[in-house]
LUMDOKOL-95046 format. One record per atom (N, C-alpha, C): atom name; x, y, z. Coordinates in steps of 0.02 Angstrom, whole numbers. Atoms other than C-alpha are relative to their C-alpha. Example, Ala and Ser with C-alpha at 12.3 -4.5 7.8 and 13.67 -1.06 7.14 Angstrom:
2
+----+--------+--------+--------+
| at |      u |      v |      w |
+----+--------+--------+--------+
|  N |     45 |    -59 |      0 |
| CA |    615 |   -225 |    390 |
|  C |     45 |     60 |      0 |
|  N |    -42 |    -59 |     -3 |
| CA |    684 |    -53 |    357 |
|  C |    -39 |     55 |     37 |
+----+--------+--------+--------+
***
This chain:
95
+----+--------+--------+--------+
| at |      u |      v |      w |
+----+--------+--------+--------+
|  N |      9 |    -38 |     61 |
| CA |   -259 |   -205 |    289 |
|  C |     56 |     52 |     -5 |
|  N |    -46 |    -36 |    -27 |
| CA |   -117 |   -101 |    228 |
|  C |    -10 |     63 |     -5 |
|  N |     38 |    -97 |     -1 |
| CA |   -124 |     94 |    266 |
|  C |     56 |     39 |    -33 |
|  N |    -32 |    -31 |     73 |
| CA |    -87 |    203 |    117 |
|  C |     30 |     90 |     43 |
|  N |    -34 |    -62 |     12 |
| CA |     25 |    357 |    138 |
|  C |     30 |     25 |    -37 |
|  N |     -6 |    -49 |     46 |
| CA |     32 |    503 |     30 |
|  C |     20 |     45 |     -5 |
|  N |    -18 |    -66 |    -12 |
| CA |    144 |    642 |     21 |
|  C |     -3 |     45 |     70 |
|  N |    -18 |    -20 |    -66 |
| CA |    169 |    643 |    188 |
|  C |     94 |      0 |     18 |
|  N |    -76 |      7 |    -24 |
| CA |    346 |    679 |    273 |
|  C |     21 |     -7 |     58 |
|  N |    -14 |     26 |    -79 |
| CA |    424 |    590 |    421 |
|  C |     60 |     20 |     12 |
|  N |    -99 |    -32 |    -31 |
| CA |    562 |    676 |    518 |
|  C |      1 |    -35 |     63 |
|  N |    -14 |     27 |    -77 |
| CA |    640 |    562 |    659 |
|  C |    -22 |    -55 |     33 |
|  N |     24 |     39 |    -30 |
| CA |    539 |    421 |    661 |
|  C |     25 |    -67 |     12 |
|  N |     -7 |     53 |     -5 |
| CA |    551 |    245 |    693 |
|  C |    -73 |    -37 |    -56 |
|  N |     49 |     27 |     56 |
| CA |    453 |    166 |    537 |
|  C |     -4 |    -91 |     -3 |
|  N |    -12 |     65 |     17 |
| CA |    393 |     -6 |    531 |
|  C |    -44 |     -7 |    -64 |
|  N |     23 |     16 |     77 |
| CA |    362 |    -39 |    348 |
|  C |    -41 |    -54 |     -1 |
|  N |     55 |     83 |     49 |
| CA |    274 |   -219 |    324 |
|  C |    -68 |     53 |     22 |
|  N |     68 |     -1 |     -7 |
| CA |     98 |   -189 |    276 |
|  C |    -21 |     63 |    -25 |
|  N |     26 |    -66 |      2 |
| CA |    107 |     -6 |    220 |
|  C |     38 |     -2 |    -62 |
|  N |     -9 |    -37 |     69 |
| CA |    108 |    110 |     49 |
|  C |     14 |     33 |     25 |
|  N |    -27 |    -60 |      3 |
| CA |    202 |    245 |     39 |
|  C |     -1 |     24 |    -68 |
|  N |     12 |    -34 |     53 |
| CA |    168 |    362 |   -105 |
|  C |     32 |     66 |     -4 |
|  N |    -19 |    -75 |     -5 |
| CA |    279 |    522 |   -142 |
|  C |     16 |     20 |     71 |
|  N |    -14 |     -2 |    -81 |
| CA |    334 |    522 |     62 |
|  C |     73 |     28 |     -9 |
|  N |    -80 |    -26 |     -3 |
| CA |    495 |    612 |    117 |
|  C |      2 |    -43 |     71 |
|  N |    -10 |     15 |    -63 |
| CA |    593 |    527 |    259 |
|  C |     68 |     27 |     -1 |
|  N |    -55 |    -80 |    -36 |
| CA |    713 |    657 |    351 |
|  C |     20 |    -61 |     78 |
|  N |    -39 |     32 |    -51 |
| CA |    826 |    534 |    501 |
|  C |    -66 |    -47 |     25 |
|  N |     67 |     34 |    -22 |
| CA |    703 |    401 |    503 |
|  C |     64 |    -84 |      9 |
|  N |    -24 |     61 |    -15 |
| CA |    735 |    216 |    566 |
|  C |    -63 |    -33 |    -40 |
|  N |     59 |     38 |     48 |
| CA |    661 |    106 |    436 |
|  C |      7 |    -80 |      3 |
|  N |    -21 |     92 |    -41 |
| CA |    633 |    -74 |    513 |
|  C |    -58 |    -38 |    -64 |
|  N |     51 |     35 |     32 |
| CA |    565 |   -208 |    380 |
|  C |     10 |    -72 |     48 |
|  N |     11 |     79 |    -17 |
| CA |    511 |   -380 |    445 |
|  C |    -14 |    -62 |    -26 |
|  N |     -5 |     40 |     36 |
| CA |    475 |   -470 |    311 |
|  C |    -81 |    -28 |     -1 |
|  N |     76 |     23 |    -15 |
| CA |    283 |   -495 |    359 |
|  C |    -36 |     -2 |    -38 |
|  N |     53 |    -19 |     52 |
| CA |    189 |   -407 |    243 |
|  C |     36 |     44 |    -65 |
|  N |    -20 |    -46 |     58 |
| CA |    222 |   -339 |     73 |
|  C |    -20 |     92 |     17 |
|  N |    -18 |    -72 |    -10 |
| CA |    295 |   -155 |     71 |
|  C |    -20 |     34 |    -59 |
|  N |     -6 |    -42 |     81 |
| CA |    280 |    -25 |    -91 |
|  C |     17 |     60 |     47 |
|  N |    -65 |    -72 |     12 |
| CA |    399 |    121 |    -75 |
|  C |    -23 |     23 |    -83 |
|  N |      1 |    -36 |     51 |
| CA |    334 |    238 |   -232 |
|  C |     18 |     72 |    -16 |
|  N |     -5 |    -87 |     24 |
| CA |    429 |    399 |   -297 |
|  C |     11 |     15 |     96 |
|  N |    -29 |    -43 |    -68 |
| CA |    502 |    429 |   -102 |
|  C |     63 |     -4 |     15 |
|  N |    -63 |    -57 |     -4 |
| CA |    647 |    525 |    -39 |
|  C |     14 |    -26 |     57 |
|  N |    -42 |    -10 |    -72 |
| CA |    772 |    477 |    102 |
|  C |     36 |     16 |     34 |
|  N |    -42 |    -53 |     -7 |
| CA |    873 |    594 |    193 |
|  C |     43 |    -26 |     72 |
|  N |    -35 |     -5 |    -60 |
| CA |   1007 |    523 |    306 |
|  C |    -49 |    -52 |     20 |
|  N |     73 |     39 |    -46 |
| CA |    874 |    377 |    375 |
|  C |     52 |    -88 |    -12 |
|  N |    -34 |     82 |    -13 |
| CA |    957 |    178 |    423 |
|  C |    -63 |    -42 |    -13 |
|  N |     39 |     68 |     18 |
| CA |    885 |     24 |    369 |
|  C |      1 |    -57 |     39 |
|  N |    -11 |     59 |    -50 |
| CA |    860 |   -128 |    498 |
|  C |    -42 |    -54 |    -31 |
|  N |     35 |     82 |     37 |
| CA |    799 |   -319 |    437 |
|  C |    -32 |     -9 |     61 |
|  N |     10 |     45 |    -64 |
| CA |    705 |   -385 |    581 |
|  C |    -47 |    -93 |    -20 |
|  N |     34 |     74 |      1 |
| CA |    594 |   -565 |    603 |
|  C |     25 |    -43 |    -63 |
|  N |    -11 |     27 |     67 |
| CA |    583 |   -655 |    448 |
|  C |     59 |     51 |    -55 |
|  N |    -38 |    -57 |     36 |
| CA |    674 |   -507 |    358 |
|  C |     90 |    -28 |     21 |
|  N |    -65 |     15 |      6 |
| CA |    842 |   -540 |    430 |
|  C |     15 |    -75 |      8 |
|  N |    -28 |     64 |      8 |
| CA |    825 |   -713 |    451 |
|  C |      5 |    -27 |    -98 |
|  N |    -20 |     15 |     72 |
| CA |    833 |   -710 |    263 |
|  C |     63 |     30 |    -18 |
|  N |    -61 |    -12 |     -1 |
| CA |    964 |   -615 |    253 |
|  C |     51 |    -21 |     22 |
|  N |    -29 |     50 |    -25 |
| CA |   1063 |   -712 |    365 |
|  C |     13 |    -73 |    -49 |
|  N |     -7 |     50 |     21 |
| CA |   1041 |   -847 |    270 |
|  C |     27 |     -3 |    -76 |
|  N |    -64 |    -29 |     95 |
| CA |   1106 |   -773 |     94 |
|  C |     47 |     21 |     40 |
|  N |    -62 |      4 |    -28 |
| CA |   1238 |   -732 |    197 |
|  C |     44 |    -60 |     30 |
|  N |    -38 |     66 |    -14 |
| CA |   1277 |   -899 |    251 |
|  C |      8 |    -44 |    -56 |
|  N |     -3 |     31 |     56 |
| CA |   1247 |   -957 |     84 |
|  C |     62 |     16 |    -26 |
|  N |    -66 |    -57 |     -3 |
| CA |   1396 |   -833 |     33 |
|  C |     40 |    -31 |    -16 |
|  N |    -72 |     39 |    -27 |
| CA |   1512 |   -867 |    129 |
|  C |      9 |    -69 |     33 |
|  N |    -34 |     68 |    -13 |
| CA |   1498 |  -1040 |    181 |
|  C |    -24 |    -54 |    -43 |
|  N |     22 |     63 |     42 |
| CA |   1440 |  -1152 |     17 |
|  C |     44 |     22 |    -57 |
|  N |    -48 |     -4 |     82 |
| CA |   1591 |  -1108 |    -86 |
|  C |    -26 |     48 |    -45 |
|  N |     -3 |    -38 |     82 |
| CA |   1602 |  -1035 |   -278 |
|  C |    -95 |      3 |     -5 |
|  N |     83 |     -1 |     14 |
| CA |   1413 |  -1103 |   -304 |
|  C |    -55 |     26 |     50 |
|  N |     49 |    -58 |    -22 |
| CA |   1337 |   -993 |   -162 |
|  C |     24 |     62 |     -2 |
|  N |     -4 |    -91 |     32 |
| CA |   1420 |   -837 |   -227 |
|  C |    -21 |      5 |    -35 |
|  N |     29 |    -21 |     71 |
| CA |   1348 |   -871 |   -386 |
|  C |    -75 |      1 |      1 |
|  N |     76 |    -22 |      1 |
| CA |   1191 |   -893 |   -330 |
|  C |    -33 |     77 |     35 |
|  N |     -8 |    -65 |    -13 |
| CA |   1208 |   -743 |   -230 |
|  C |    -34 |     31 |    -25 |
|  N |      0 |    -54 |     57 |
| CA |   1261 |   -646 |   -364 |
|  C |    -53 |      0 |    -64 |
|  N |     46 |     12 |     56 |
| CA |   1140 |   -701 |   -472 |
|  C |    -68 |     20 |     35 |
|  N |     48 |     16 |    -52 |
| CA |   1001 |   -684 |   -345 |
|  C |    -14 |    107 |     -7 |
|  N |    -21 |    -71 |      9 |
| CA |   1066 |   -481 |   -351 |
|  C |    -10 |     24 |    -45 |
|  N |     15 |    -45 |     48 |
| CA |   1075 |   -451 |   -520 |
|  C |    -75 |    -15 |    -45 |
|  N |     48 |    -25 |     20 |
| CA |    906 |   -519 |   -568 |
|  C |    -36 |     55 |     65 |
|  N |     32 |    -89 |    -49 |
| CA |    835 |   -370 |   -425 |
|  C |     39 |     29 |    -46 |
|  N |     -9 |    -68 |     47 |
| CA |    946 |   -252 |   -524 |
|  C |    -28 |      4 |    -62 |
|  N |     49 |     -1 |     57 |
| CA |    862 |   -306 |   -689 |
|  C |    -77 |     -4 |     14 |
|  N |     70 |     16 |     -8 |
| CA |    680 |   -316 |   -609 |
|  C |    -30 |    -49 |    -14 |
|  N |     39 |     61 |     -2 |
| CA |    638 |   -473 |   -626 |
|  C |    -16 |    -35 |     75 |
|  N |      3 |      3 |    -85 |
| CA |    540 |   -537 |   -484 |
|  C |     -4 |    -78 |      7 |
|  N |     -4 |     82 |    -26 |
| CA |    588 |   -707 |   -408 |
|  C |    -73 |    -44 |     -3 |
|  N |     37 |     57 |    -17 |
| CA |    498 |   -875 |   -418 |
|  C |    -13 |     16 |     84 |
|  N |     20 |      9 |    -85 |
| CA |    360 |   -900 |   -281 |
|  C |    -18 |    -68 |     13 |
+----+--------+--------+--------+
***
């Protein structure tokens, strides 16, 4: 079940995101590890100086748009890039 946090502020931690809400949260030199497990929500929070790490499933996706990239030619940049700018327009991918 995921556990909701509210206007709480983490200084220093090591955060593993899948499975958790965050609501209005400050993070002050935090390590923020996603895995790809469980759906995240990040709402209205602040990050100060804090690194981002992919782990399990998480970077093996990434990895793999990265191999798409750079090793399937013109037509995996475009899917890429296309892959990018619907996230910057909010549209949320086919499941």
């Amino acid at each position: 079940m995921p556990e909701r946090h509210e206007n709480k502020i983490f200084d220093d931690k090591i955060i593993q995101l899948d499975g958790n809400h965050y609501v209005n949260c400050t993070f002050k030199r935090c390590k923020l590890q996603y895995g790809g497990l469980a759906t995240v929500s990040l709402e209205n929070c602040n990050f100060h100086q804090c690194s981002w790490t992919f782990t399990d499933a998480a970077a093996r996706t990434v990895n793999f748009m990265e191999g798409l990239y750079h090793g399937t030619g013109e037509g995996g940049r475009e899917l890429i890039e296309k892959t990018f700018d619907n996230i910057r327009k909010g549209r949320i991918p086919e499941h």
